[in-house]
N, C-alpha and C positions, 0 to 999 in steps of 0.2 A: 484510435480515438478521433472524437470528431472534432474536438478540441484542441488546440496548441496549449502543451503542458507547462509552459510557463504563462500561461493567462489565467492558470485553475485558479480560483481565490485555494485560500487553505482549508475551508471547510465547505466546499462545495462537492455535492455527491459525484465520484468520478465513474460511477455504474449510470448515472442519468447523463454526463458527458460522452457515455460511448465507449469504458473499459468494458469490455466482454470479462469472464470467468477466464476464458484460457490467460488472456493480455495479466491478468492479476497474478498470475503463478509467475508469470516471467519478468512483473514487479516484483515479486516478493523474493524471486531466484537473485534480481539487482542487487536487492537492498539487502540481504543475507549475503553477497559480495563486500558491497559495498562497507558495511557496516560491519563486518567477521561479525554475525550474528546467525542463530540458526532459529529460525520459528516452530516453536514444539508443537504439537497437533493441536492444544486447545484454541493455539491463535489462529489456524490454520483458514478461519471463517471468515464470511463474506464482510461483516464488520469490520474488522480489522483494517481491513484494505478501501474502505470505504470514501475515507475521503484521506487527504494530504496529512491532517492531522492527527488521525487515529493509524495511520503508519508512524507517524513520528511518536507518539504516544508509545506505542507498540517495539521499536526502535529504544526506548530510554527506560522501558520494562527490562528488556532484554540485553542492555548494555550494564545496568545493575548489579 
């Protein structure tokens, strides 16, 4: 990214800061570490990963 990821506001689009498609799978591989969580195919989309917040969103779906 072309962005310092501690600078992202929380709802600022991280596909306009310069996450590519691949960089979002090896967020989502993180955060499915990070969180013992496993993302089921319907999260699997470009939304999800979109900005700070619809991970955390997404996160607190799947920690339920």
């Amino acid at each position: 990214m072309d962005a310092d990821a501690g600078s992202i506001a929380r709802d600022a689009d991280l596909y306009d800061a310069g996450m590519s498609s691949h960089a979002s799978v090896n967020v989502m591989l993180a955060v499915e570490e990070a969180f013992d969580v496993e993302f089921p195919d319907e999260l699997m989309v470009r939304g999800t990963f979109r900005t700070i917040e619809t991970i955390a969103a997404a996160v607190a779906q799947l920690a339920d």
